[in-house]
N, C-alpha and C positions, 0 to 999 in steps of 0.2 A: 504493500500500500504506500510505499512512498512514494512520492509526487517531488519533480524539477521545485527548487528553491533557488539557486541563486545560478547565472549565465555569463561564463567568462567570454567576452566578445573580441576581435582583434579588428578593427577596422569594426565594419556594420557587420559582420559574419560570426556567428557562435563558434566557438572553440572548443568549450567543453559548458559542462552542465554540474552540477550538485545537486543530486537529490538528499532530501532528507522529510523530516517532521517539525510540527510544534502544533502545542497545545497550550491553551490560555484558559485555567481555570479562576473562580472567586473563589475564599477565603473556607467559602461550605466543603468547596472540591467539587463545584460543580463547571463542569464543561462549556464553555462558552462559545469558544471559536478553536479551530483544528486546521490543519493541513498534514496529509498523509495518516499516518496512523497515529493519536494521540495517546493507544494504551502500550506503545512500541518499546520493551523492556530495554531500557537505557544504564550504561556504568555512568553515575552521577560524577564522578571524577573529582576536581577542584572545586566544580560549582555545590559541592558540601558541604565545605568548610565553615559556612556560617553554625552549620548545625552541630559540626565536630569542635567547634567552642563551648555548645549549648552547655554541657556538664560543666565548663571552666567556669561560667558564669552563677550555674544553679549552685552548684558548691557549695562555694562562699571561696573557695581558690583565688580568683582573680581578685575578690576585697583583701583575701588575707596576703597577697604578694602586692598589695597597692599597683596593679595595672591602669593604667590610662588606659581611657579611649582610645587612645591613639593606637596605643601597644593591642589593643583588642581589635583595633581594625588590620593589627596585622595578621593577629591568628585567623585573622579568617583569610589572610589573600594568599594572593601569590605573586608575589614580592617580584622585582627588576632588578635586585641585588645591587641598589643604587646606594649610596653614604647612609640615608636618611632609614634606610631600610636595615643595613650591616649593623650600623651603630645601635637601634633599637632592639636587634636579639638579642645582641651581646650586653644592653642592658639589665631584659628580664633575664637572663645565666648570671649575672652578674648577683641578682638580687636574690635568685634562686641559691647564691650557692654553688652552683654546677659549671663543669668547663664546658668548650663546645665538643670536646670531642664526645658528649652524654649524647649528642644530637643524632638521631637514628635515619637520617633520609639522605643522607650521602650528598657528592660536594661538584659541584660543575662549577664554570664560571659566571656570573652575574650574564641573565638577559638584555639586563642597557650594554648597549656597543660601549658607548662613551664608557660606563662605571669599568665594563670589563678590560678596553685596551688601557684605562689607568692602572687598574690594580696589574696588566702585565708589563706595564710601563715600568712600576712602580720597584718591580722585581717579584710582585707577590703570586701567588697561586690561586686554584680554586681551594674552597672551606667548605664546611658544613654551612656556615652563617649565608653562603653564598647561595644557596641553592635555593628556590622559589619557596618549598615551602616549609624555611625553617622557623618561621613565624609560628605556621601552625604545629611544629613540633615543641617549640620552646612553651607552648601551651599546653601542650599534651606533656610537659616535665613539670610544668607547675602545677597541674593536677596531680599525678602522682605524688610530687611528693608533699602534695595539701593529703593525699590519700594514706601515706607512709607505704607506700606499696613501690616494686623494686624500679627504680630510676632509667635501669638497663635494657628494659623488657616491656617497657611501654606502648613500642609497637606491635605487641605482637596480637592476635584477635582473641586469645582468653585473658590477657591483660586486666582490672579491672576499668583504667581508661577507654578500652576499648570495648567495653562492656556498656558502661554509663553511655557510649555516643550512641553504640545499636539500641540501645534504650530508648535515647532520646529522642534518635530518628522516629523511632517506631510510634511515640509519642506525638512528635508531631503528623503523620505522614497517617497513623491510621491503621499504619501496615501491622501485621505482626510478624514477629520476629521471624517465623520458620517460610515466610514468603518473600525474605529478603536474599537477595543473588548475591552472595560476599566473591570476595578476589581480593588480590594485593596490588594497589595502587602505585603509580612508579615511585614514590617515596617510601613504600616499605610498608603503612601501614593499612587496612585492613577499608575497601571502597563495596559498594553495594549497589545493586544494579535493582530497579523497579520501575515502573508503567510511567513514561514520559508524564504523563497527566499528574503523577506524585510527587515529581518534581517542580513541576510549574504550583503543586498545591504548598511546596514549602517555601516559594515564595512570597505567593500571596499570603501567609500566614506571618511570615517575616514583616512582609507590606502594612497589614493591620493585627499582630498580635493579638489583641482585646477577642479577635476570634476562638481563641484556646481559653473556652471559658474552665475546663478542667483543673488549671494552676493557674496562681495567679504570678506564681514563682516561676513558673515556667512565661507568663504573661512578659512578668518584669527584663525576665533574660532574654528574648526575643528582642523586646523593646532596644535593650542597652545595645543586641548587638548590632541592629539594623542603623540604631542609631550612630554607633563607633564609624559605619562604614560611609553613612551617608556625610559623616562632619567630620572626616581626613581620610578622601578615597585616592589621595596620594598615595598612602601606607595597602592599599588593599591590591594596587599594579604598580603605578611609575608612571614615569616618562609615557607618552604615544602611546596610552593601553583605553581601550574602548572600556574599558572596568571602571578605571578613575575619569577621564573625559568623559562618559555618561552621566555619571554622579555630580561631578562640577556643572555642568551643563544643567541637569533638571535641577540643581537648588535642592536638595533633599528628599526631592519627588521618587524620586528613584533607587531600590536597591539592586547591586548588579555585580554576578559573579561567572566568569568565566569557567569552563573544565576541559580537562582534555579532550581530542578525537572528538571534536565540531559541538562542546554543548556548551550550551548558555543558559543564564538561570535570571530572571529580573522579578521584582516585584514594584510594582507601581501603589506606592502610600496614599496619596488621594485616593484613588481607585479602588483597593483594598485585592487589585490584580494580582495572576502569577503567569508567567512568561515564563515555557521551558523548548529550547529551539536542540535539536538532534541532527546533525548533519550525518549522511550513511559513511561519505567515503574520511570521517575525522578532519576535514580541513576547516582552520580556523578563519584562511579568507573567506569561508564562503559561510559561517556563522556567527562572523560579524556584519558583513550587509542581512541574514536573514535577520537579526535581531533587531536591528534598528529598522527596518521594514517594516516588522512587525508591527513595534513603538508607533508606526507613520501612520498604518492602516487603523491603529485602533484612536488615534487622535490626540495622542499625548505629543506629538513632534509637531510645533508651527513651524512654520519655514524659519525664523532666526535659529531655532537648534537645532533645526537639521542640518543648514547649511555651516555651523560649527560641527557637527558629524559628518558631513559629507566623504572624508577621507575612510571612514567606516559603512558608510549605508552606498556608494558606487561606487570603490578603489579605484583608481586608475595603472593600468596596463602598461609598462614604460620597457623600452628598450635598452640595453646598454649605454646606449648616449642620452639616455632619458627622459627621452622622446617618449610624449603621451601617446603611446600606439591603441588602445585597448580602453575596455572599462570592466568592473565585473559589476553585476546588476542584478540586481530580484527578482524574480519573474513568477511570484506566487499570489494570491489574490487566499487572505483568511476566508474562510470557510464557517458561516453564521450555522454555532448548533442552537440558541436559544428558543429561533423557530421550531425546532425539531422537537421540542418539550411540550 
């Protein structure tokens, strides 16, 4: 059932295509608008992390290590391994106690070009600290050891960190535990695969928490964290990342999380929306124009902010000499289920 989503063109002539899905449910979990198959079992990837904080928050962990906002909008991103972002893990390790080498998601170079030809400038190497998402492991160490449970083994999926997030998920999400698709995420720790529509539901839950009328702890931890990302979505990508530039752009309107292999994950706060986009072949050019498409069709994009996303909702195509040759472009039209109720 998947359906053409985004059309890479060279001149006026197709090149290739991207198929994929998305699904835009409300706060209830009801289905709103679709393309391709919205029950399409999806690895949630990065775009979790707001949810693999949740436990930090419920705790009391993140009160008892005195985390900032700021530092909570890290655990949920996935970082460019820029100064701003380096200096903030090694903050919470600092405070925690712990060296980087505790850090379990292993060490590449920072994704800013800029950050990474300085630190090889610099003489330095890849780190733990460096890698995308050691934000959200330095969160997963300060629960541990708010939990006193063993510091070394946090990633692992009987952990009890890693217990409390399937929890949480499931929590929010509705699911139960034995209908959740586990695997190991390219960081080591422990990702879960459920109905594209699940994910766009833990948006829109993130979008208006007051939805979860179940906790109100659970209410407040939603709250803080939507709120960490929407007010320094610097800390949640960097530089040129359709994550931070969406968030600056809507004014707080917006929460928005990338993941790997083409998913995107937003919640729109007015709206009390959830936006979950699945691209089949994992390419990230081609679900970043379906997402901000999306945003177009459903009316939350005037033209001033679109055309500040413009570089995200139709890339342009450039040659060696960098020459506009190309555009890639949306070519999906949402799909009204409301009627269909």
């Amino acid at each position: 059932m998947q359906e053409p989503l985004v059309a890479v063109k060279r001149g006026p002539y197709t090149e290739s295509v991207h198929h994929g899905h998305i699904a835009v449910t409300d706060a209830s979990g009801r289905l709103l608008y679709s393309v391709g198959d919205p029950r399409r079992v999806t690895f949630t990837r990065s775009a979790l992390k707001p949810v693999q904080a949740l436990p930090l928050v419920q705790s009391g962990a993140a009160e008892r290590y005195l985390m900032t906002d700021r530092e909570l909008a890290l655990c949920c991103g996935s970082h460019n391994g820029e100064d701003i972002h380096v200096h903030a893990v090694r903050g919470i390790l600092h405070r925690l106690g712990l060296g980087e080498e505790k850090l379990q998601c292993g060490a590449h170079l920072p994704y800013d070009v800029q950050s990474s030809h300085d630190l090889l400038r610099s003489g330095g190497h890849a780190c733990t600290v460096h890698n995308n998402c050691s934000g959200k492991h330095a969160g997963m160490l300060a629960l541990a050891k708010f939990l006193q449970s063993d510091t070394g083994t946090y990633h692992l999926p009987d952990h009890p960190v890693q217990r409390m997030i399937a929890g949480a998920l499931c929590e929010v999400t509705g699911l139960p535990e034995d209908q959740l698709i586990t695997a190991v995420d390219g960081c080591g720790v422990p990702t879960y695969g459920m109905p594209l529509d699940r994910l766009a539901l833990i948006y829109a839950r993130l979008a208006r928490p007051e939805s979860m009328e179940s906790s109100n702890r659970l209410q407040q931890s939603l709250s803080r964290i939507a709120g960490a990302m929407t007010s320094h979505p610097e800390m949640v990508a960097g530089r040129d990342v359709l994550c931070t530039d969406l968030m600056r752009v809507s004014g707080g309107e917006v929460v928005a999380k990338a993941g790997a292999e083409g998913v995107y994950g937003i919640g729109l706060v007015k709206e009390g929306l959830g936006i979950a986009v699945k691209i089949e072949d994992g390419q990230a050019r081609a679900a970043y124009p379906a997402a901000v498409e999306t945003l177009h069709q459903l009316g939350f994009l005037n033209e001033e902010r679109r055309q500040k996303l413009i570089g995200y909702h139709q890339p342009a195509v450039t040659n060696r000499l960098n020459d506009i040759v190309g555009a890639i472009e949306p070519v999906f039209q949402l799909r009204n289920r409301k009627s269909a109720m």
